[in-house]
N, CA and C atoms as a LAMMPS dump frame, in Angstrom:
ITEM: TIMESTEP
0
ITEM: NUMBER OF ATOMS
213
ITEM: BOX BOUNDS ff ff ff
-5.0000000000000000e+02 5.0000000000000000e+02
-5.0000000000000000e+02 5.0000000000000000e+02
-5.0000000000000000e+02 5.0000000000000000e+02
ITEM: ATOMS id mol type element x y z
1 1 1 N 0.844 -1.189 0
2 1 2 C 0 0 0
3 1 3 C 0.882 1.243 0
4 2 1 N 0.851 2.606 -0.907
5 2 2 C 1.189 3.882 -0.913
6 2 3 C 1.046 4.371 0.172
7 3 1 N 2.072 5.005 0.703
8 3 2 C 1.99 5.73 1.786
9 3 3 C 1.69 7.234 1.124
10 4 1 N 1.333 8.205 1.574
11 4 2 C 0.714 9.39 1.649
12 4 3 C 1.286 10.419 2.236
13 5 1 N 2.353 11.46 1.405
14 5 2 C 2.94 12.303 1.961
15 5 3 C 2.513 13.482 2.06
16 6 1 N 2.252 14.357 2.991
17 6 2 C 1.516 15.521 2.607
18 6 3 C 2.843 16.908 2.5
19 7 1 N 2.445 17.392 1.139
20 7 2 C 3.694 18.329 1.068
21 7 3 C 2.891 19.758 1.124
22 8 1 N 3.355 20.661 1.701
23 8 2 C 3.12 21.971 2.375
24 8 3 C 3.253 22.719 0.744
25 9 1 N 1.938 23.342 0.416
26 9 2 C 1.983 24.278 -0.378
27 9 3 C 3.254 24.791 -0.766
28 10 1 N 3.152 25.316 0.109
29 10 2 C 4.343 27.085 0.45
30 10 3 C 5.589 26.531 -0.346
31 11 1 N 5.705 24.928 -0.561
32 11 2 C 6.821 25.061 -1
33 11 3 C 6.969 24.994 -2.355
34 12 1 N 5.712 25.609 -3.017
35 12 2 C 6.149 25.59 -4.157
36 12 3 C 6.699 27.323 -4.937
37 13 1 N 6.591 27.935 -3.666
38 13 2 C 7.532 29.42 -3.971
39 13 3 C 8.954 28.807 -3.472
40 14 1 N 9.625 27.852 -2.814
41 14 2 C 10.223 28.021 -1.566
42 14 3 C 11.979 27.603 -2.806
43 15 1 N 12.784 28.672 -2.587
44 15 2 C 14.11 28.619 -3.238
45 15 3 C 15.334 28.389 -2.588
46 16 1 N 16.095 28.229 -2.775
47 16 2 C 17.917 28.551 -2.145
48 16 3 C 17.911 30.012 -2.207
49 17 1 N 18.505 30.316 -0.965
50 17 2 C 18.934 31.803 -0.857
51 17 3 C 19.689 32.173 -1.716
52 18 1 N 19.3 33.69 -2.01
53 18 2 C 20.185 34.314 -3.014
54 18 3 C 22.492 33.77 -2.821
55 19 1 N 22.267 33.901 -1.736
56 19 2 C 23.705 33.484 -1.485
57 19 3 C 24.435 32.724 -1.714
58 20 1 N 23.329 31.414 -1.368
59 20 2 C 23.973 30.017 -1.57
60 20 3 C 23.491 29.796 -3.291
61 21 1 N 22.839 30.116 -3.578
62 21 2 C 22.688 30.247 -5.241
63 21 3 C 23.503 30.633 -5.871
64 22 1 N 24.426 31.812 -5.323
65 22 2 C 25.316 32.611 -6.167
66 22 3 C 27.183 31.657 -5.548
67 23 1 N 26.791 31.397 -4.768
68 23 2 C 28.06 29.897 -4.308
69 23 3 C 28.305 28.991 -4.859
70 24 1 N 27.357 27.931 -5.321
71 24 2 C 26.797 27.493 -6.067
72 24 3 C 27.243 27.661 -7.163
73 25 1 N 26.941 28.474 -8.167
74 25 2 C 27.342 29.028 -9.233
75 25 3 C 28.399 29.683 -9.294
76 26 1 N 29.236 29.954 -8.764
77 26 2 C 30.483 30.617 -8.456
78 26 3 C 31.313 29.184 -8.429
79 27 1 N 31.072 28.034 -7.848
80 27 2 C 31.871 26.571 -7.644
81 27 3 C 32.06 26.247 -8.714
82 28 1 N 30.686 26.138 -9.34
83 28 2 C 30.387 25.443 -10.855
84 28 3 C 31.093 26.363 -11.944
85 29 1 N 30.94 27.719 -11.464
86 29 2 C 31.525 28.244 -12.783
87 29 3 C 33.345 28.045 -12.691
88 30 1 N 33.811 28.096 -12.032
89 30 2 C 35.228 27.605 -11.494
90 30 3 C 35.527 26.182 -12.368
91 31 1 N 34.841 25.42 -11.844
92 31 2 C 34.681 24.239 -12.076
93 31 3 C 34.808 24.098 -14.105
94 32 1 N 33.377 24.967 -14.632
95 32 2 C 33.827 25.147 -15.958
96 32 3 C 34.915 25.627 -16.539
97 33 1 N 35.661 26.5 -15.859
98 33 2 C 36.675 26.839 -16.539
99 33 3 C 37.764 25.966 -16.773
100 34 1 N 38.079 25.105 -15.793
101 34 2 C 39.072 23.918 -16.191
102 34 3 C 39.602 23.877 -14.302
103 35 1 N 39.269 25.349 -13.548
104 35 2 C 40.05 25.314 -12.404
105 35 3 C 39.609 24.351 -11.259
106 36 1 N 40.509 23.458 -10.889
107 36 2 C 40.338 22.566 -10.083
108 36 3 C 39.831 22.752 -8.743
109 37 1 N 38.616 22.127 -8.083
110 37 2 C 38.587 22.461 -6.842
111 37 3 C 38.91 21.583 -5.974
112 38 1 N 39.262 22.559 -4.567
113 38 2 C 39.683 21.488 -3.649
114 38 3 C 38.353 20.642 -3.214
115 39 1 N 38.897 19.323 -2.441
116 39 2 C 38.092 18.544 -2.027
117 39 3 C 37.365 18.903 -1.256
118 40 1 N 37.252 20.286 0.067
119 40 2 C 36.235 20.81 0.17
120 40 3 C 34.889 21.653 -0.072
121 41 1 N 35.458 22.072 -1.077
122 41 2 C 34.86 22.311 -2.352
123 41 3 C 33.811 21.685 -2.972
124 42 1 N 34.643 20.818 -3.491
125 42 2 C 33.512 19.71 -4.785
126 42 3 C 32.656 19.512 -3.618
127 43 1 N 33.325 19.097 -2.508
128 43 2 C 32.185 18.081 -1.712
129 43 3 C 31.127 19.347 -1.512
130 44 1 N 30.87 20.261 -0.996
131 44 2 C 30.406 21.584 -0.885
132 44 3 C 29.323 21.311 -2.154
133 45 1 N 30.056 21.597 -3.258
134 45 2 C 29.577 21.831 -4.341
135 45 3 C 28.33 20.524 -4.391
136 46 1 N 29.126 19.68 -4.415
137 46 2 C 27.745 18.488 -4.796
138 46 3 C 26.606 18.082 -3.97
139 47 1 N 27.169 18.723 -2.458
140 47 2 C 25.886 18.412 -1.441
141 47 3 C 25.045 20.145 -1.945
142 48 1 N 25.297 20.783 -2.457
143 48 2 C 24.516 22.086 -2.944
144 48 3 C 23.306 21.841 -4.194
145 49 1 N 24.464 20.687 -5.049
146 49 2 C 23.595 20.415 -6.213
147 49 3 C 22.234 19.195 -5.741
148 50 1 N 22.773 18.362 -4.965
149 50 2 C 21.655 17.648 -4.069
150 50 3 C 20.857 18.381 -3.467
151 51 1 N 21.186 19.43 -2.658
152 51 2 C 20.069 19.911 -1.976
153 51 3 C 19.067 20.962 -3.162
154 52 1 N 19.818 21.691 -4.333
155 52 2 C 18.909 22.114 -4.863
156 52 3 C 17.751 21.469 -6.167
157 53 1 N 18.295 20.234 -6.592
158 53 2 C 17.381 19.073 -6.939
159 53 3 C 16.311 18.725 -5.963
160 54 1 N 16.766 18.583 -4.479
161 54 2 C 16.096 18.135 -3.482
162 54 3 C 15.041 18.97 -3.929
163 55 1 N 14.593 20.215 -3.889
164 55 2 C 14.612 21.586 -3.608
165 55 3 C 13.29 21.575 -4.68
166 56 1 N 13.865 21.347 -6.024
167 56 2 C 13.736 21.551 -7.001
168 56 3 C 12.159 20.392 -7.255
169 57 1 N 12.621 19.19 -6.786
170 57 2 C 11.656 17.968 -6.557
171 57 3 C 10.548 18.226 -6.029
172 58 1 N 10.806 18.728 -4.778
173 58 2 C 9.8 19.483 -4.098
174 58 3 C 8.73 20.396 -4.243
175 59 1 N 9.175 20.765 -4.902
176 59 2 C 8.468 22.542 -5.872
177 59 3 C 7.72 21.618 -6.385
178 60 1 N 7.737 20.926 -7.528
179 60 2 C 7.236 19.97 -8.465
180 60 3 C 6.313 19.153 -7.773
181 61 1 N 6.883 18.613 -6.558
182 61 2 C 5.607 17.879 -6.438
183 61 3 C 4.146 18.549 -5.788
184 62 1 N 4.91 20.074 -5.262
185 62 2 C 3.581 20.744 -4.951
186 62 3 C 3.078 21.373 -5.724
187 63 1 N 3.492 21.736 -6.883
188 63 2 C 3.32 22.114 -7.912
189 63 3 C 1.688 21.44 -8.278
190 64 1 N 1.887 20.22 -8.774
191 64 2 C 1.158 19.015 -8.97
192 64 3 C -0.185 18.955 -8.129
193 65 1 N 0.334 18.62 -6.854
194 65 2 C -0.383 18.674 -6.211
195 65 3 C -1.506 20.063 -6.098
196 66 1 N -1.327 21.323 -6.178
197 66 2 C -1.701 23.082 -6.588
198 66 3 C -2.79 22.47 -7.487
199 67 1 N -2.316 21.809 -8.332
200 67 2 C -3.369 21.748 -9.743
201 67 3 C -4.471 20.653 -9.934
202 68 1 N -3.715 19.609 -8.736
203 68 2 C -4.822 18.475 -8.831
204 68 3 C -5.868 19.11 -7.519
205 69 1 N -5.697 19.965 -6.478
206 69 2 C -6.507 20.291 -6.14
207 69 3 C -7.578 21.337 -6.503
208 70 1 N -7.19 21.925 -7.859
209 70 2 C -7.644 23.373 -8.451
210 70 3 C -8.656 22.831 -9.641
211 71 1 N -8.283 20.958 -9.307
212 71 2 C -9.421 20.886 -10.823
213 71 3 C -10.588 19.752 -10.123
């Protein structure tokens, strides 16, 4: 049997702070250029890209949810 998650509206405004967005993108853009990052870094970097997929998932599924209750 499906379990039943209830996801909170709100999070389908709900973003990464301007800061950690611009960190983020500041790693990655490093990263494109060829310049190597240190291992605190990447690791940084990839728990950022997880959390904003996380993030990102989230939105989506309330998203969904917004519209299946609107019809």
């Amino acid at each position: 049997m499906a379990e039943i998650i209830e996801i909170p509206v709100e999070l389908a405004k709900f973003q990464l702070p301007r800061a950690v967005q611009e960190r983020l993108q500041f790693l990655l853009d490093r990263q494109d250029t060829g310049e190597e990052l240190t291992q605190t870094e990447r690791l940084e970097a990839e728990g950022l890209v997880e959390l904003a997929e996380f993030l990102s998932l989230l939105k989506l599924r309330s998203q969904c949810v917004i519209k299946h209750t609107e019809t």
